[in-house]
C-alpha positions, 0 to 999 in steps of 0.5 A: 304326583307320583307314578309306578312306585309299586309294581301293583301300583300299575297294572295292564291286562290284555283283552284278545278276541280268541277263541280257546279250544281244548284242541288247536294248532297253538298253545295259548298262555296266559304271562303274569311278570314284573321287573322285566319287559316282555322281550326279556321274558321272550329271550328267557323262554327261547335259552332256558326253556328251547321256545321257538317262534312265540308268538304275542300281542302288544309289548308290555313295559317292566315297570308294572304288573302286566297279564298278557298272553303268548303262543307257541305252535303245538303243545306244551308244558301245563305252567312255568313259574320263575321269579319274575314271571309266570306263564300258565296254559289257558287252551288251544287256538287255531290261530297264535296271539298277535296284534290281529286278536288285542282288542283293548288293553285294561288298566288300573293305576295308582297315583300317589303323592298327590296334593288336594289341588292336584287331586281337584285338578283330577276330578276336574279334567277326567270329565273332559278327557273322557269326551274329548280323548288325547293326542295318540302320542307314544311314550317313555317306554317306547324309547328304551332304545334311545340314548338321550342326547346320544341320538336313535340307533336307527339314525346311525342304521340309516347312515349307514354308521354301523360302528355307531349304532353298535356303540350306542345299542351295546356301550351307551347307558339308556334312561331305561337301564338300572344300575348294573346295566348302566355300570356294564355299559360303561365298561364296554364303551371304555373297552370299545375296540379291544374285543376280546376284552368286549367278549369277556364283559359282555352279557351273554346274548350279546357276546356273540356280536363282539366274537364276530368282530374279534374275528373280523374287526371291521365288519359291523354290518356283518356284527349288526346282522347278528342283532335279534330282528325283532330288536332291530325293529324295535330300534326303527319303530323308536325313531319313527314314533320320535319322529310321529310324536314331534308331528302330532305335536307340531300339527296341533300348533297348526291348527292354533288349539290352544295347549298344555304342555308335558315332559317326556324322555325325548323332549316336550308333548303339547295336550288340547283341552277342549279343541272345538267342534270343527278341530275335534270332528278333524282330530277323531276321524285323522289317521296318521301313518308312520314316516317311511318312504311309502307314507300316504298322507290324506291329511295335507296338513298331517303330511306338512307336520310330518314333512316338518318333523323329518327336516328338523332331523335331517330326512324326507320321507324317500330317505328312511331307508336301511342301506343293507336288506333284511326280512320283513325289516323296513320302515312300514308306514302303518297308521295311528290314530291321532287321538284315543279316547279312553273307556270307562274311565274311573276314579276312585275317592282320594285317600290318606297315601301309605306311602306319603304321609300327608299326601292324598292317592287315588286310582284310576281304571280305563281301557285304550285301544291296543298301541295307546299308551296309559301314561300318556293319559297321566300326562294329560290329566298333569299338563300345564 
């Protein structure tokens, strides 16, 4: 099977509950993009178009075609077309887009390169993913940040390893990095220690962080300070869903359902299949909150995977703490659904791929709930 090999081949819309206005406190856009995650377009906006506060609901990955939506308080321009993105202006609100107004996000997949045993293996488990749902977990995309067997810059964070967490965020390739990234990462870890030097390769938003340390070699705290807060909490969010993932899977070990099992970038996911009445009644109505030292767990046996999860790293609950202070930066202990199930979940009849001679594609259209992930679907339609 084979996923994303088009940008068109994945496509997500964001569905909001606003109400649109001819007049409002906010200007509301409709963000068409491809090649580039939504962070990149937000950056974009802020140095070439003098953007400030945009506001938005979800994060959507740049491997896809993805319809989402932003605001920015008072007016603004009718449209902005660039190459990898599109913006349009579809009214007024009196409140900005946010987490608050997504209802759902609608999806229409392509999977390619199938086999006729793994287009059976579709038809015959869609009916039971669509009762039964799936584990909530995160995925790949979560994880950009990660460095894959480097280890998560919010750990290096927690350690108070400064000099660490800025050598992995700015001089480690990521899973996520194409090939020109990848090559400047690589120079910068060799040049590690010569700023001036770093300064000169770096990318222009992330030169500032190597001006500071030319001119103060030593003060890391102070260059980590100059990372974007919303990426810095983008680097804690990472680690806490790691860390979630590993419990939701630990958890349903516990509970002795039978599993499948599915590879992603940090490790391996284990799937139910059907998880009997009693685990499932348990299962859809569990929240789960993410680690930090203020987690409450009313599951105990969700607070004992989660407790498990953290000793294999290392931590308790009380030490997921930054040891420097920041607005709004913290590891808040927001809850997850264990599972999602998605909606209307569809199939069209398999067909000859024009891609891969031989070979059969289809496609599917669901909706989640905001914060589930489409890909993980896909795994579990694929798990072994």
């Amino acid at each position: 099977m084979r996923l994303k090999c088009r940008p068109e081949d994945f496509r997500v819309e964001e569905r909001l509950r606003l109400r649109l206005k001819r007049r409002g406190r906010y200007s509301v856009y409709r963000l068409e993009k491809r090649g580039w995650n939504t962070l990149d377009v937000l950056r974009e906006l802020e140095r070439r178009h003098g953007w400030r506060d945009i506001s938005r609901a979800g994060l959507k990955d740049r491997h896809a075609l993805a319809v989402q939506y932003l605001s920015v308080r008072g007016g603004g321009p009718s449209s902005i077309v660039e190459k990898n993105y599109r913006l349009r202006l579809v009214g007024m609100a009196d409140e900005p887009v946010s987490r608050d107004v997504l209802v759902a996000n609608r999806f229409s997949i392509v999977l390619r390169a199938l086999t006729g045993a793994e287009v059976e293996m579709v038809r015959r488990r869609l009916p039971v993913v669509a009762r039964y749902g799936f584990p909530n977990y995160y995925d790949d995309q979560r994880f950009g940040s990660a460095r894959h067997g480097q280890g998560f810059i919010a750990r290096r964070l927690i350690e108070g390893h400064y000099n660490g967490a800025l050598r992995l965020y700015l001089a480690t390739p990521s899973a996520a990095d194409d090939a020109q990234l990848r090559r400047s990462r690589q120079r910068l870890n060799e040049l590690w220690g010569d700023w001036r030097s770093c300064v000169r390769h770096a990318r222009v938003d992330e030169r500032p962080i190597f001006e500071h340390l030319a001119a103060r070699p030593g003060d890391f705290l102070g260059a980590v300070r100059l990372i974007p807060r919303d990426l810095l909490e983008v680097f804690v969010n990472a680690y806490q869903s790691y860390v979630w993932n590993t419990a939701m899977s630990g958890l349903l070990a516990r509970l002795g359902i039978p599993t499948l099992r599915a590879s992603y970038v940090l490790g391996t996911l284990l799937f139910y299949e059907e998880p009997g009445a009693r685990h499932f009644h348990f299962l859809r109505r569990l929240t789960i909150a993410a680690p930090g030292p203020h987690a409450r767990y009313r599951s105990e046996r969700a607070g004992a995977a989660v407790e498990e999860a953290l000793r294999s790293e290392g931590l308790r609950l009380a030490g997921l703490k930054l040891p420097f202070r920041m607005t709004g930066l913290f590891f808040k202990p927001f809850e997850r659904a264990a599972i999602a199930t998605p909606g209307l979940l569809r199939a069209t009849p398999a067909q000859a791929d024009d891609l891969y001679p031989g070979r059969a594609k289809l496609s599917l259209s669901f909706t989640l709930p905001p914060g589930s992930f489409a890909t993980v679907v896909v795994k579990r339609l694929f798990a072994e």
